[in-house]
N, C-alpha and C positions, 0 to 999 in steps of 0.2 A: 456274806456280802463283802466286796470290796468296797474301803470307803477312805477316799483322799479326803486328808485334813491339810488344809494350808491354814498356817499362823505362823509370824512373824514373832512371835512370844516362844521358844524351846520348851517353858516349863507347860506352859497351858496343849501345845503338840504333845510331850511326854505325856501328861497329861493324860488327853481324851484317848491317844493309841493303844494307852496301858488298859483304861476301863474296857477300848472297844475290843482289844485283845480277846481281855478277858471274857468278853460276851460271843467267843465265836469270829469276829468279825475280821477280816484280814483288810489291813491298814498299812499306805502308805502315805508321806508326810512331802511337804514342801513349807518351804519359809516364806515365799511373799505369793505376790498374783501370778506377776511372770513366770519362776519355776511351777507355780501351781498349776499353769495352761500349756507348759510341756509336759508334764508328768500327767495331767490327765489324758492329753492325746496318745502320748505312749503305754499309757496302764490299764486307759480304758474301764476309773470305775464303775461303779454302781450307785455311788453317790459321793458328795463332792462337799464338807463342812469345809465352808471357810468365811476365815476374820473379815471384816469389813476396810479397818484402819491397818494399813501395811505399809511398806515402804518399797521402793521400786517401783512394782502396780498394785494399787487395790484391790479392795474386793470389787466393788465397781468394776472397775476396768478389766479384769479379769473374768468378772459374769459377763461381761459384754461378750467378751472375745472367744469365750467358750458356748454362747447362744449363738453366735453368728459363725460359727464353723459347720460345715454339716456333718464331722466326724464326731462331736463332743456335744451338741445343741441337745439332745436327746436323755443328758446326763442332769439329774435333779440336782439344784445346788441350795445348801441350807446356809443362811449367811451369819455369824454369831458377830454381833454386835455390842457393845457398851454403851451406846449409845441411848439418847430415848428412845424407844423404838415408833414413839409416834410422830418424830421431827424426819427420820430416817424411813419408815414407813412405804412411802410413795416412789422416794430412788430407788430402793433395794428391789420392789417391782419392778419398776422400770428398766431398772439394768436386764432381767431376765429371771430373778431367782423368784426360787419355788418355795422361798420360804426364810423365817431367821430365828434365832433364837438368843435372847438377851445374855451379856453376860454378867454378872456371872454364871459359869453353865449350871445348870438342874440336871442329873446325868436323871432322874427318873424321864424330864422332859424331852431330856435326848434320844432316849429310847422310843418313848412313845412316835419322835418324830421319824425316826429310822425305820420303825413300822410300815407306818406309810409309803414306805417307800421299795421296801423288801418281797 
């Protein structure tokens, strides 16, 4: 699978690329929302983990603009969050995503979620 990781954190991207590496999975990275929603038009994952809290565009703003393309809309996106996930809950759908996962990551939870998707 290909699977773009946008975060605006380098250690938490090194990070999850390393483990997904290592799982088979070919991975490319962007820093905020904005580069995130050109690199997935031009890359065309398979699925799309990204931060919520970013600087430039959000994850918000960036699942919007990736559901309302009809090149990219088709692309799952998991949104990892710090957040409560139950104050944050009802935007992160509403923006478009298919999904989130708290941070700190649980790489077994990552997996499972990557499943679903694969």
């Amino acid at each position: 699978m290909k699977i773009l990781t946008v975060d605006d954190d380098a250690q938490v991207r090194k990070l999850i690329e390393r483990f997904l590496v290592a799982k088979g999975h070919e991975v490319v990275t962007a820093e905020n929302g904005e580069q995130g929603v050109a690199v997935a038009k031009g890359e065309r994952p398979d699925l799309i983990i990204m931060d919520l809290n970013m600087p430039v565009m959000d994850g918000f703003g960036a699942t919007r603009a990736l559901k309302a393309d009809p090149d990219t809309k088709h692309i799952p996106i998991l949104v990892l969050t710090a957040e409560d996930a139950m104050s944050s809950y009802d935007a992160i759908y509403d923006a478009g995503a298919d999904g989130y996962l708290a941070k700190p990551i649980k790489f077994p939870a990552l997996l499972a979620r990557i499943a679903e998707y694969a």
